[in-house]
N, C-alpha and C positions, 0 to 999 in steps of 0.2 A: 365337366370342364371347369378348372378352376379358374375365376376372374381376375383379371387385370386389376391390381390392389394397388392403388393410387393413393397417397395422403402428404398433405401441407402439415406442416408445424402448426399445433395450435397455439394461439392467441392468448397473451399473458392478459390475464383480468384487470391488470393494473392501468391499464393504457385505453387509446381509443385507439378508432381504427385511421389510417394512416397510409401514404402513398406506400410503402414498402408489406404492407398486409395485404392490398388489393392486386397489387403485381404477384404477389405470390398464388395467391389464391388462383388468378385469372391466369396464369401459366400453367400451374394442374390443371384448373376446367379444361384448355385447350386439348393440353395432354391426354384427357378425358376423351371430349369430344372426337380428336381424330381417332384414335383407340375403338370408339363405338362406332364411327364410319368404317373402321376396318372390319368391323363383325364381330369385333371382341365382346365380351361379357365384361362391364366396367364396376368394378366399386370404391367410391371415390368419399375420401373422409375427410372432414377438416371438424375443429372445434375447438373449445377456451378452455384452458389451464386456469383453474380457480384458486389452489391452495398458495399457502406461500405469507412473508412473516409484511410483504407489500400490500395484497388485498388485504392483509387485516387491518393494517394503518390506514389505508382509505377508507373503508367501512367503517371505521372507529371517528375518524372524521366526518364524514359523511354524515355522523348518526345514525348508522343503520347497521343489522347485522351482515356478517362479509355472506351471508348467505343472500340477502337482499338486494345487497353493491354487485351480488355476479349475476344475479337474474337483469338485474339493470343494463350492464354491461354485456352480456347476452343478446340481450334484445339488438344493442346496437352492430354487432359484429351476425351477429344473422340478419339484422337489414342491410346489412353493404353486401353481404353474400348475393338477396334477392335481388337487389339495383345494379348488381353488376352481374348478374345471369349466368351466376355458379351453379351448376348442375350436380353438388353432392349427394350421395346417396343417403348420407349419415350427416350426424352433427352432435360428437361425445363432446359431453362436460364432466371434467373430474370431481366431480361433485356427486356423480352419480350413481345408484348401487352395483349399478355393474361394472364399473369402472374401481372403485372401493375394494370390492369383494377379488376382484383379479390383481388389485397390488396386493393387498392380504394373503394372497394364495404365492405370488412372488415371494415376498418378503420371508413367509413360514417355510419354504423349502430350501429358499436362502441358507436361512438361521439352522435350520435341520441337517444343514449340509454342514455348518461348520462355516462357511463364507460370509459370516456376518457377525462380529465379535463387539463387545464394551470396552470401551477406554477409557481413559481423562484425557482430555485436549485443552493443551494452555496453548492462544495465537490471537491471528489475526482475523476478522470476521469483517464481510463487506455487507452492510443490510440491503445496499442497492444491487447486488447481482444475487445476495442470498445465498453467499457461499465462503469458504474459511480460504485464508490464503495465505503461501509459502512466501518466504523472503526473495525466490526468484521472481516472484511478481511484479516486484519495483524495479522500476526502471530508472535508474542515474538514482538511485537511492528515495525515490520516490513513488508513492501511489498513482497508479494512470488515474483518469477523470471517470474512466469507465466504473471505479470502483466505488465512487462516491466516497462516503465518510467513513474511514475503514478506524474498527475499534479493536483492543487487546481484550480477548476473554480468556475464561478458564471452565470447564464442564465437561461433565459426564458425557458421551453419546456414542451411538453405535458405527461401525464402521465394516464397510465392505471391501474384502481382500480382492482388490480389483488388483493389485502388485504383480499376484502371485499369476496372475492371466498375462501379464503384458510381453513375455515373447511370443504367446499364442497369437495375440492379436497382431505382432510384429511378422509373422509369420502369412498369417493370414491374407493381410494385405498385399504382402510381397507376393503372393501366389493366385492374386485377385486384383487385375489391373482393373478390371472396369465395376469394382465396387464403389468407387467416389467417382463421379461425374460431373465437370467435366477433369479429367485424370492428372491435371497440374493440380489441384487442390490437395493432390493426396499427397503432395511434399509436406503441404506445413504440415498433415497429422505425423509423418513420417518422422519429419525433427521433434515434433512435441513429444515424441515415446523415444527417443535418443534419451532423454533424463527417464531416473528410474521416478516409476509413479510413486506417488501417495494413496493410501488405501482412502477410499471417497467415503467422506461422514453422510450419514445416509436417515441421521436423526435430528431433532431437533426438540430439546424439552418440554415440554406445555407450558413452565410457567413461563416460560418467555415467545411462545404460538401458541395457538391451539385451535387456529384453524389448517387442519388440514390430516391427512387421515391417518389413524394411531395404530401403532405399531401393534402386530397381533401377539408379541411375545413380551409389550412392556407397553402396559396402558399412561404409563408417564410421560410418552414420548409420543412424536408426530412424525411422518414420514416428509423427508428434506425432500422441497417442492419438484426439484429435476430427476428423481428417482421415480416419484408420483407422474411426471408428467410424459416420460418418456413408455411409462407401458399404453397408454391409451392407444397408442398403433395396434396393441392386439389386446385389449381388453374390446375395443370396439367390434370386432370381428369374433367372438367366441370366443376366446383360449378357455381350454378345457371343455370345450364342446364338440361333439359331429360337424360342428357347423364350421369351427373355425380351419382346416382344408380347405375349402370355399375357396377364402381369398389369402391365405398366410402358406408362402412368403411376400411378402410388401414387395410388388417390382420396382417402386420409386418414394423414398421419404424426398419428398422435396422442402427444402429447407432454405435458408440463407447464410450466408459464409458466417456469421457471428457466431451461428451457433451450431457450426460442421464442428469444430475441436474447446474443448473437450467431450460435450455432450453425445451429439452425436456418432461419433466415429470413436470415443472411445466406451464412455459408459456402457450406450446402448450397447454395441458388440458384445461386452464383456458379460453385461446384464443377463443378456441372451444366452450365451455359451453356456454360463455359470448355472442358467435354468433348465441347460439341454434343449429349447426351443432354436429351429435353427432360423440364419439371419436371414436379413432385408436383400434381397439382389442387390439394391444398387439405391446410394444418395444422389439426389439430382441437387448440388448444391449452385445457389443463384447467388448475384451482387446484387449491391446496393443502387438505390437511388439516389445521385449525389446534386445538388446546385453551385453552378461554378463552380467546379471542385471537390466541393465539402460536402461532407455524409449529412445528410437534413437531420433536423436535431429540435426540440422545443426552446434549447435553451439558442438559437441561431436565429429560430422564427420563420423558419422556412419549410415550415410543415407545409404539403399541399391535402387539403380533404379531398379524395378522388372523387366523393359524392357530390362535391359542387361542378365538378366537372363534367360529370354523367349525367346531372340535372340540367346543364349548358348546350352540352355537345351531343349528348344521347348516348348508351351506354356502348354501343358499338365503334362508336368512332375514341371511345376512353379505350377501348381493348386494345382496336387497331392501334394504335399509340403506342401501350406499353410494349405490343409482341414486334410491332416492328422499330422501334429506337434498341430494343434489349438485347444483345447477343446474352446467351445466355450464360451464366458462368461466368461476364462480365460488369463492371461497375458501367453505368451510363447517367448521364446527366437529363436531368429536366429543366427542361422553361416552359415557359405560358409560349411565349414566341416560337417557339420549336412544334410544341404541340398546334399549335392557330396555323402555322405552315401546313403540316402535313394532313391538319382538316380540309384545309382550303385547297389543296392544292391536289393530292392523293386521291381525297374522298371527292370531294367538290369538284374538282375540276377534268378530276380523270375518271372518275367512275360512276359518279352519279351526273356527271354532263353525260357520260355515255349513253344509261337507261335514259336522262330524258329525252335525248336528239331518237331515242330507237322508237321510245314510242309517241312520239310526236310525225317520224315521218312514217312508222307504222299505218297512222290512225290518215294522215295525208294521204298517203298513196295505196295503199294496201286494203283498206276497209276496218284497220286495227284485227287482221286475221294474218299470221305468220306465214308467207308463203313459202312455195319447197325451193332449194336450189335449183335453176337451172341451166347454171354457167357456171366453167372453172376454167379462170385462165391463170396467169401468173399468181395477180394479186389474192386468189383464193387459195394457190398453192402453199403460196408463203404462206397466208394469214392458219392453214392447217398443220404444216407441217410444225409451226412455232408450236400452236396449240397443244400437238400432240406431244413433243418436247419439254413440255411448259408444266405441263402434266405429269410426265413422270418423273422430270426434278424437284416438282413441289412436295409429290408425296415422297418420295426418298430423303428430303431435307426436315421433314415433319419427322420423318421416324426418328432423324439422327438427333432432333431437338433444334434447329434451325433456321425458327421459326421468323426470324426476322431477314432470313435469304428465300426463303419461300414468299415472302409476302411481297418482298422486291421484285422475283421475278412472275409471279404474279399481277404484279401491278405493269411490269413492262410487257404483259401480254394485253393488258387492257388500253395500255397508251400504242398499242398494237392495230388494237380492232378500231378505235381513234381515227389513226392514220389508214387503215384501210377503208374506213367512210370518205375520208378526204380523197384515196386515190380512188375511188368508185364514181363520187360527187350524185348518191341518187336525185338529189335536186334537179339537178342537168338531167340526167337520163328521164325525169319523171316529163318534161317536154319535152321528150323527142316522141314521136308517134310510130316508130318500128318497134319493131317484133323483138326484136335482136336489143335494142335497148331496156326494152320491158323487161327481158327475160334475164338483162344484169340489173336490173333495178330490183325484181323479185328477189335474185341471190344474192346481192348486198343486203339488204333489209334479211332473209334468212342466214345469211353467216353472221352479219351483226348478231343479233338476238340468239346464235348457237353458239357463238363465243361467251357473249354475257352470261349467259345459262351455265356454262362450263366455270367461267370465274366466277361468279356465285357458288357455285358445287366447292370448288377448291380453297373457298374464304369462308367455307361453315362452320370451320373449328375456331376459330378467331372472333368471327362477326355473322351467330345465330340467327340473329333476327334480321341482320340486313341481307345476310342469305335468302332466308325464308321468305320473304318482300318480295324482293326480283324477280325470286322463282315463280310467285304466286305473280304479279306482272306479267308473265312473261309464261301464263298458262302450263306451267308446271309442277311438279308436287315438289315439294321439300325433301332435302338429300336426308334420305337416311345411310345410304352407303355409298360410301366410293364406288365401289363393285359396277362397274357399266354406264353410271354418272359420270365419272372425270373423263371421259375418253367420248370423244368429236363425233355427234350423231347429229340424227335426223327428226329428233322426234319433237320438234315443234312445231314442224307443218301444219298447216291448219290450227294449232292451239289459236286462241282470241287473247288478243295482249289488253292489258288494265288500262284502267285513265294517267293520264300525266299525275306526275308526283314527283317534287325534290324530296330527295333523301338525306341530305347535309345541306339543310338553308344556312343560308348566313345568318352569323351567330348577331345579335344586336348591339348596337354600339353600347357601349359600357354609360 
């Protein structure tokens, strides 16, 4: 069976890690995660982009070689991976021989086909996006910010007839509506290919880089970092092996809108075709994280470290966060205020007052042993009927990527079970000395705790370890499948519930 092949954009060595890196990454894990509750075989890749003419000015500053600035910078993007409870399979650095040895085999077959020829290029070169640019780039006769200090050069370098592909790729699209995800994105690449292309310089000289990895047909030259970075999707997977069927075709590049057009949707495509490898099912491309407004920026100062946050809040309630403020595919704003709500409010006050009020009067009235239902009147009707509803909208809205309507209603089945304690009140019932009251006190106390059991099952993709908790509270094993878990059962009877425990204390005053 070949596996669900998941992978994030890797991670430019130039930078740190940043609220729009952890959003990413933590939206594949998710995708991951429900994928493997489905039963799916999951391989799931992220990793850092090392080459390139930026790590070597940092390295050079730094004092170190760029091979020592990416180990450095390594370290730090595989620790936010661990503190944020990435579940990848892999973690490619371009740096590496097997990543090396699979451009080299691209680029010779390239070159062997004819699709990769020498020129002289006299223009314009941006050292901050590391790419040469056309006069329709300025805008009102100007450079955007994005390009930083753009300079006039003149040089030798190779170039890939990406030209002579772009009614294919014109084509292609047009006959593959759900290639770009979510499918309004696929207008801008649609206008970007209305102009005719520029064939994409695909070299870069030594003597002006020479970190990064050399062309196998002209040792003078270095391969231009967005050519280099875009095979690690199937360098990391075998190509050219038995192995790589496994997991190739990619069912999802998940990416961020910056870098859907040009790179993704056109390069890669064409990349691809041009090797006879065939493409990626589908880009899951995401927004931005913006502050009042504005796309966060270093030079604005409103970079958040998501790590300070996860270190604060814990790394479950940083997840819940991003998957529920984000529609996917759309731009969504952060505050500290925003976030400090929906901890206190969601987590704190709707679902972690739930587990504590369950087993506190658990341990009250019960003996801290879950007993069976033995009453269903109305209020257990509803409180099932929601469940089972609640259930199969969550996972229908997980598959479609709408994870921020799943976790909504999700949550409104938990401020659910809430109001079904209140209209129960086992307080009251645990003083009446009938039979008939006991036997609703038993089945509130047992629908409580088979509701929670069930919203824990259905928040595992999201929030692993606060799943895994509840469950284990709540004398259960940990979901590994949907499969028989999301759907309203009986089998906590008799389990023996944990000792009291907040799950989202309140955070300390500053």
């Amino acid at each position: 069976m070949k596996n669900f092949y998941i992978t994030t954009a890797i991670d430019y060595a130039n930078g740190s890690p940043h609220l729009g890196h952890a959003y990413e990454k933590v939206l594949t894990d998710v995708i991951a995660r429900y994928k493997r509750l489905c039963g799916k075989p999951v391989y799931f890749l992220t990793g850092l982009d090392e080459h390139g003419q930026k790590v070597q000015q940092s390295a050079k500053k730094a004092g170190v070689s760029p091979s020592k600035f990416c180990d450095e910078q390594a370290e730090k993007f595989t620790e936010m991976c661990s503190k944020l409870a990435i579940s990848n399979d892999d973690y490619i650095r371009t740096s590496q021989p097997r990543h090396v040895k699979v451009v080299k085999e691209i680029l010779q077959k390239l070159f062997d086909k004819g699709d990769i020829y020498k020129a002289e290029y006299k223009g314009f070169y941006s050292a901050r996006q590391e790419q040469f640019l056309q006069e329709k780039d300025r805008v009102d006769g100007k450079w955007p910010e994005i390009f930083g200090e753009v300079t006039e050069i003149s040089e030798s370098n190779y170039f890939f007839k990406i030209r002579q592909y772009q009614d294919w790729l014109v084509d292609f699209l047009d006959r593959n509506d759900d290639f770009i995800f979510p499918r309004f994105r696929a207008k801008q690449v649609k206008e970007f290919l209305k102009e005719p292309l520029n064939d994409l310089c695909i070299s870069r000289p030594k003597e002006r880089l020479e970190w990064g990895i050399e062309l196998p047909f002209d040792s003078a030259y270095v391969t231009y970092v967005w050519f280099d970075a875009l095979v690690n999707y199937i360098s990391a997977v075998g190509y050219g092996t038995d192995e790589f069927s496994k997991n190739w075709p990619a069912d999802f590049h998940v990416i961020g809108k910056d870098i859907l057009v040009p790179p993704h949707s056109v390069y890669w495509p064409i990349m691809l075709h041009a090797a006879g490898i065939e493409l990626p099912k589908s880009l899951l491309v995401h927004g931005w994280w913006m502050s009042s407004g504005e796309k966060m920026s270093k030079s604005l100062g409103n970079i958040v470290n998501p790590l300070d946050l996860v270190g604060k809040f814990g790394v479950d309630a940083f997840r819940y966060f991003l998957m529920r403020e984000m529609n996917v595919g759309q731009d969504s704003d952060f505050s500290f205020d925003l976030f400090l709500t929906r901890y206190t409010s969601d987590l704190g006050n709707d679902l972690g007052n739930l587990l504590s009020r369950l087993l506190n009067m658990g341990k009250r009235y019960c003996g801290s042993k879950v007993p069976a239902a033995e009453v269903e009147g109305d209020f257990e009707r509803d409180l099932k009927e929601l469940a089972d509803a609640t259930s199969g909208e969550v996972l229908e809205l997980y598959e479609g990527m709408q994870f921020h309507t799943a976790l909504e209603k999700t949550f409104n089945f938990i401020r659910a079970i809430n109001r079904y304690a209140e209209q129960r009140a086992p307080w009251k019932l645990a003083k009446s000395a009938s039979e008939s009251d006991l036997a609703a006190l038993n089945s509130t106390i047992a629908n409580m705790a088979e509701g929670l059991r069930l919203s824990a099952v259905l928040i595992a993709p999201v929030m692993p370890g606060v799943s895994e908790r509840i469950l284990s509270l709540l004398g259960a094993e940990k979901a590994e499948r949907f499969d028989g878990n999301a759907k309203w059962s009986g089998v906590l009877a008799g389990k023996t519930l944990g000792q009291q425990e907040i799950l989202f204390p309140r955070p300390a005053a500053e």
